[in-house]
N, C-alpha and C positions, 0 to 999 in steps of 0.2 A: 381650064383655069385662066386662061389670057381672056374668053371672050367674059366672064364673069369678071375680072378686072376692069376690062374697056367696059360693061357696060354699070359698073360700080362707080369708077373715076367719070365716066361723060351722061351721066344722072341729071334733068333737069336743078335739081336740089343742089346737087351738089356742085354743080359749076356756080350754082348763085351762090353758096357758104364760100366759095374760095372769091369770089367776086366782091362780098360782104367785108369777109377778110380783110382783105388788099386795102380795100378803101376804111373801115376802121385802120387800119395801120398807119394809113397817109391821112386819117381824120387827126390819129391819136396826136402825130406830128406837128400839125400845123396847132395843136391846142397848148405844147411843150413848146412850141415859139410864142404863141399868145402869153403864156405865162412867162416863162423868162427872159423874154424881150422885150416885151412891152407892161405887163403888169406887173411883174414883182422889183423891174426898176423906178418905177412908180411909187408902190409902196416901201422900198426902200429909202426912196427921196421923202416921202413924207416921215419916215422915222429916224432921219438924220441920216441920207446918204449912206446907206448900209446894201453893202452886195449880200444877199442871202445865200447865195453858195459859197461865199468864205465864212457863212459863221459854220464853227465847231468846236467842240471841246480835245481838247487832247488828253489822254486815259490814261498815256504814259508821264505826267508831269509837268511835261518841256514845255516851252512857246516857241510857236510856230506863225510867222505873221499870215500865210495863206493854206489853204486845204492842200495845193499843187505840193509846198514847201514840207506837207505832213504828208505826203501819201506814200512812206513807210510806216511810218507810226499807228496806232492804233488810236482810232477819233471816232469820237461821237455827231454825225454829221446831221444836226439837227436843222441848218438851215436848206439844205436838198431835199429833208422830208419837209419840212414844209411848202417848200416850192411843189415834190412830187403831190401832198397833199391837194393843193391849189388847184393842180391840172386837174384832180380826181374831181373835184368839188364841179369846177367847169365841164367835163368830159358829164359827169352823174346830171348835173341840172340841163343840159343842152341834149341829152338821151332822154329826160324827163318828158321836153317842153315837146320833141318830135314823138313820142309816144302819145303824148296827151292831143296831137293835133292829128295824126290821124285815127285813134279812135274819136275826134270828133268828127272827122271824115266817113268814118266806115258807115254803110247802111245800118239805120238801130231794125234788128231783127223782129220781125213783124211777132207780135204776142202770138202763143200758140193756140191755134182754136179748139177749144172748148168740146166736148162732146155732146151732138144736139139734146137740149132739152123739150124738142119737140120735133113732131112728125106731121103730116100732113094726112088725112084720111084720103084712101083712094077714091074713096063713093060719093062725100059729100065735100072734100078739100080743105076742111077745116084743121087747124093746127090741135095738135093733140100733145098730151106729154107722150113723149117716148118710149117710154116703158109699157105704157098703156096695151091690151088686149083686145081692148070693147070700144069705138069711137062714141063718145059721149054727148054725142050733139045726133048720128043717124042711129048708133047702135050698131054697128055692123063689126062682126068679129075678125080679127086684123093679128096677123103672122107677127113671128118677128122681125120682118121686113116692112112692115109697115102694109102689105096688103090685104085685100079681104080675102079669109080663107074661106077654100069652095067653091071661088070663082075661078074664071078666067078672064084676063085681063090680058 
């Protein structure tokens, strides 16, 4: 049971999925500073100097002038989904953009060939359809490998 574990946990695949992990975690991170550090005090400055993690509604009646000053009370915390939204929207279109650039990378997989429509006569090397029995050009009676039967070749 232990060496099917070690060789479960130390799997090519599987050291890369925890490797993928990691680094979407420390991707996710640095995208949640992007947004509430840098962009949504941006667009709070453009909508009149508005923190968007203070806004919410309170469910229980009272006024609350910050989230910190309500967080026993029961609130509707619409200005943190939006911020969470934002990161989603950033996170969704920059996963897009590296998906979309290496399938322009990737080799385009060569079309798959065709099954011949033609065959070559052993006797007089003329192309023939494939199918064919009888070479049309010397006559000569042809397998279905393409040789003449009766001979040796």
């Amino acid at each position: 049971m232990l060496k099917e574990f070690k060789d479960f946990a130390f799997k090519g695949n599987m050291l890369d999925l925890a490797v993928g992990v990691i680094i979407g975690g420390a991707f996710g991170k640095v995208i949640t500073s992007i947004v509430n550090d840098l962009v949504m005090p941006l667009v709070g400055l453009l909508v009149g100097k508005v923190n968007f993690n203070n806004l919410f509604i309170s469910l229980d009646g009272k006024h609350y002038d910050t989230l910190d000053a309500a967080k026993d009370a029961p609130v509707f915390k619409y200005g943190v989904f939006l911020s969470t939204f934002l990161d989603f929207l950033i996170v969704a279109f920059v996963i897009f953009i590296v998906v979309r650039q290496i399938g322009k990378f990737r080799k385009k997989e060569a079309p798959k060939e065709k099954a011949a429509t033609t065959k070559s006569c052993p006797h007089c090397l003329s192309d023939i359809p494939a199918q064919a029995t009888r070479c049309k050009f010397c006559t000569s009676e042809l397998s279905a490998g393409g040789r003449v039967s009766g001979s040796i070749q």
